[in-house]
N, C-alpha and C positions, 0 to 999 in steps of 0.2 A: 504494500500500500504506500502510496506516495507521502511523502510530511505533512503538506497541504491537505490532504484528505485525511492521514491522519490527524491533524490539528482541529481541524472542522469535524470531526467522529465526539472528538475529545468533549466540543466545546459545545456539540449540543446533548451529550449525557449531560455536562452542567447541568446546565439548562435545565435540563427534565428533573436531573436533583434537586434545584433550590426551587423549580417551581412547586413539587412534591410536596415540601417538606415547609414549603412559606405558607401553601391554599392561599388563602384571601389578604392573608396579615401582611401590612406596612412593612413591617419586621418583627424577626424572630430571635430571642436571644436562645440559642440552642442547647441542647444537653453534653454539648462538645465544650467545655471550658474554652472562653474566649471566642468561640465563633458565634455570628452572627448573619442573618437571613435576610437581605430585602426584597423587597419587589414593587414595583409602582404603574400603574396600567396606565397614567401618562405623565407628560413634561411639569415640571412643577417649579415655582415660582423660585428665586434665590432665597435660600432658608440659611438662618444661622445656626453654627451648629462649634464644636469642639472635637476635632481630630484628636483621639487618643495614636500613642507609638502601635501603630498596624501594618497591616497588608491592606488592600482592598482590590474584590477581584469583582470585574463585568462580566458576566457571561453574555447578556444579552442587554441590548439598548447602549446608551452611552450619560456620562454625568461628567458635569463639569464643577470645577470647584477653585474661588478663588482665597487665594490666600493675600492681603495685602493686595497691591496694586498687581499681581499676577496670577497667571489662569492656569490651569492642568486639566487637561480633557483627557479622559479615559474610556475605554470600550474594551471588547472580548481581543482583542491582540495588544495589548498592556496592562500593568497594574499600576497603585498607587501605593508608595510604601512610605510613612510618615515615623521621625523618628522621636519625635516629641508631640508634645500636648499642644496645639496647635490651633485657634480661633479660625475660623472661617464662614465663609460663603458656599452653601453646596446646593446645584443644581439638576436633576436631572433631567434631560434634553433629546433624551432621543425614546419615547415609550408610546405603546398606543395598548388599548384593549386586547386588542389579537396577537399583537408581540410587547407585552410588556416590560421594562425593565427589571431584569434581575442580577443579582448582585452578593456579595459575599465580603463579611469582614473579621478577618482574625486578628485579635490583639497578639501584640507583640511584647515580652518579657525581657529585657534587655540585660538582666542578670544573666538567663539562660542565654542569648545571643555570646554573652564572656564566656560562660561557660564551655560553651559548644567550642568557641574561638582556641582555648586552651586545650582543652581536653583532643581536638583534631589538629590544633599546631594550624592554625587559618591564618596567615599575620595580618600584623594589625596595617590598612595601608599608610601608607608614608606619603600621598600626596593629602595634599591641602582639599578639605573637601568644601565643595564650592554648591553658591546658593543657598538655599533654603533649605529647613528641616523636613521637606517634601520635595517630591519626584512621582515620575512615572518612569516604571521602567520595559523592556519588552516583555511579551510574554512568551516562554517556550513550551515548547511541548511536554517535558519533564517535569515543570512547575503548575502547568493545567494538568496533567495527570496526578502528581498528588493532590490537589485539591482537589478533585472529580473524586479520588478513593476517600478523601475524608469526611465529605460529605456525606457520601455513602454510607457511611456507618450510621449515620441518623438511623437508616431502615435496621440495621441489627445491633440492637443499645445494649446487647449480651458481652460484644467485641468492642465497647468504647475504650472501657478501661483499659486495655491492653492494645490495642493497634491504633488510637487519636496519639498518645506522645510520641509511638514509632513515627506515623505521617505526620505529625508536626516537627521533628527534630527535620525530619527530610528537607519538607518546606524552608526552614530557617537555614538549614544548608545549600539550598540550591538559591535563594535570597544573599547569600553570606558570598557565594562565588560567584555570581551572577553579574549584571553591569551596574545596580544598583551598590553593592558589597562592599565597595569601599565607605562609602556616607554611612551605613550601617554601623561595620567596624567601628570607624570613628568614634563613634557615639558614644558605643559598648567601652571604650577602651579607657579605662580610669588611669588619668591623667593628661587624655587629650585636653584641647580646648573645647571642644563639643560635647564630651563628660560634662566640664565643667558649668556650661550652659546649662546642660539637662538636670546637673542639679541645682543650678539657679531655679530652672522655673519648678522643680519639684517643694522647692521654700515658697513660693509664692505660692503654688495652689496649695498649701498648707496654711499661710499663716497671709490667704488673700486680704482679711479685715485689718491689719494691721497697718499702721504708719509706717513707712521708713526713707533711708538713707541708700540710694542707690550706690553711694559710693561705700556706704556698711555693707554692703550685700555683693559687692564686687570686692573687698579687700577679704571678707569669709570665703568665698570661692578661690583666690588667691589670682586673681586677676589685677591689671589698674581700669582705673573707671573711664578708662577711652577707650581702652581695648577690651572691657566687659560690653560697655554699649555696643561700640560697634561689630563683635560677635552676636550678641543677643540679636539686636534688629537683623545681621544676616541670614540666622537661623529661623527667629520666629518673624518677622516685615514687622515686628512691632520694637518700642522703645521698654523697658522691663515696665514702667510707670504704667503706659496705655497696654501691657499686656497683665496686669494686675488690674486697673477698668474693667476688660473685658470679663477675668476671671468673676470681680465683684457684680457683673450685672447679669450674668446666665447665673448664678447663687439667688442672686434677690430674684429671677425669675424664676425659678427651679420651687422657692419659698410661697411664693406667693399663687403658684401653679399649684404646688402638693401639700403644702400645707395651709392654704387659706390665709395667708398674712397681708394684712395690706399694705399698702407702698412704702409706708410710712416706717414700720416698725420693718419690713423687709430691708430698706433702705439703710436704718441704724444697724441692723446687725451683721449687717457686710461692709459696714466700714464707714459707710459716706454720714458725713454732720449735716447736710442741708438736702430736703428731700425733693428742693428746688432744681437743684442741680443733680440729683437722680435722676430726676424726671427726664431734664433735659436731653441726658446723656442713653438714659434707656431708649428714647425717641431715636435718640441717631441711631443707637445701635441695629435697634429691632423695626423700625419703622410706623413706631404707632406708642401712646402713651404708654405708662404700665396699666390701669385698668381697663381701655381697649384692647390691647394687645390680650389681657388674659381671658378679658371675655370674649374674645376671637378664638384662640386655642381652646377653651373648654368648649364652646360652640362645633368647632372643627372635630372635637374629640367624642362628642357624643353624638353626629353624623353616623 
């Protein structure tokens, strides 16, 4: 069988798995630790959202997502591998009733990424790695084949325990040497610069309520605070300041969504002193007040 037709055999079993195993749901958080299921039967508006460190795989349709002032389109011949926690724009752009889009996303564990590094002797790479804390990279036939077999195990939940970490080690191997692998590495590799980042923003979405000192928060990571900035914005398009914003306004939305809180009292306990300037900044963020926006989203949720 040719590549090309095996690549297209591969790519519509996909397909028939996540539609399987999605039925009618937005999305699915699955019985496979870290993976998750979408599907959406058309194109849908720019939504806000937070990229955790993953994969994310097209099988069918396409999504586009921007980070910052830049864009990344993805479909069933690339993925999206993100190596931090990452605000964005995501859309998708290419779905209809009768081919809807589907989609797949496994979180990614970057201990295990070091692990795997040492334990195989992977080296860590030595160029500089460039852009942002996201990419697309291609997709091969080897890397759509394990994710086709892991999916798969959804139908026999007897074999999870034992054959998801084989096919997930796979995965993160064939990620690890692939053409994304070096930005990967990086990340993993404690005492790069990119480490250093990722445990910048691991403090901030910890301790997002808080005050501080960007130049405290770059002298603890052992950075200088020209060269923490100017890493930070290349990884994340944001400044640490407006990426702790962000953090603080999906939180007070998150509260006020699930737990009933109003703007007001949401707004104090993620940080902000004037609920003035919550307002404001939730408006730009989300595109609508905080109490229209949430009575849009419960509206939409019980649809």
């Amino acid at each position: 069988m040719k590549t090309k037709d095996l690549f297209r055999g591969r790519e519509l079993e996909l397909c028939e798995e996540i539609a399987r195993f999605a039925g009618d749901s937005e999305s699915v958080e699955t019985s496979i630790p870290g993976l998750f299921l979408y599907r959406r039967p058309e194109p849908t508006e720019p939504e806000s959202g937070m990229y955790v460190p993953s994969v994310c795989v097209v099988a069918q349709g396409a999504k586009r997502v921007f980070l910052g002032n830049e864009r990344f389109v993805y479909n069933a011949r690339n993925y999206l591998i993100t190596s931090l926690h990452l605000p964005t724009l995501v859309q998708v752009i290419d779905a209809t009733p009768e081919r809807p889009y589907l989609g797949l996303r496994l979180d990614l564990d970057l201990r295990e990424v070091a692990q795997m590094m040492v334990e195989h002797e992977i080296p860590v790479s030595r160029e500089r790695p460039r852009d942002r804390g996201m990419a697309t990279g291609e997709m091969t036939p080897q890397l759509l084949e394990a994710f086709r077999r892991l999916v798969g195990l959804l139908g026999r939940e007897e074999e999870i325990s034992v054959l998801a970490p084989l096919i997930r080690k796979e995965i993160l191997y064939r990620l690890l040497v692939g053409d994304l692998g070096g930005r990967l590495r990086q990340i993993a590799n404690v005492g790069s610069q990119s480490h250093q980042i990722s445990r910048a923003v691991e403090w901030l979405k910890t301790h997002y309520d808080r005050s501080f000192l960007v130049e405290d928060l770059a002298r603890e990571i052992g950075m200088s605070t020209s060269t923490f900035h100017h890493h930070f914005r290349e990884l994340t398009a944001l400044s640490p300041l407006q990426y702790q914003k962000q953090l603080r306004l999906r939180e007070a939305r998150r509260l006020m969504l699930m737990e009933h809180r109003d703007a007001a009292s949401a707004s104090f306990q993620v940080g902000y002193e004037s609920p003035s300037q919550f307002s404001r900044e939730y408006n730009r963020l989300f595109g609508a007040p905080p109490l229209k926006d949430i009575r849009q989203l419960r509206e939409l949720s019980s649809v």
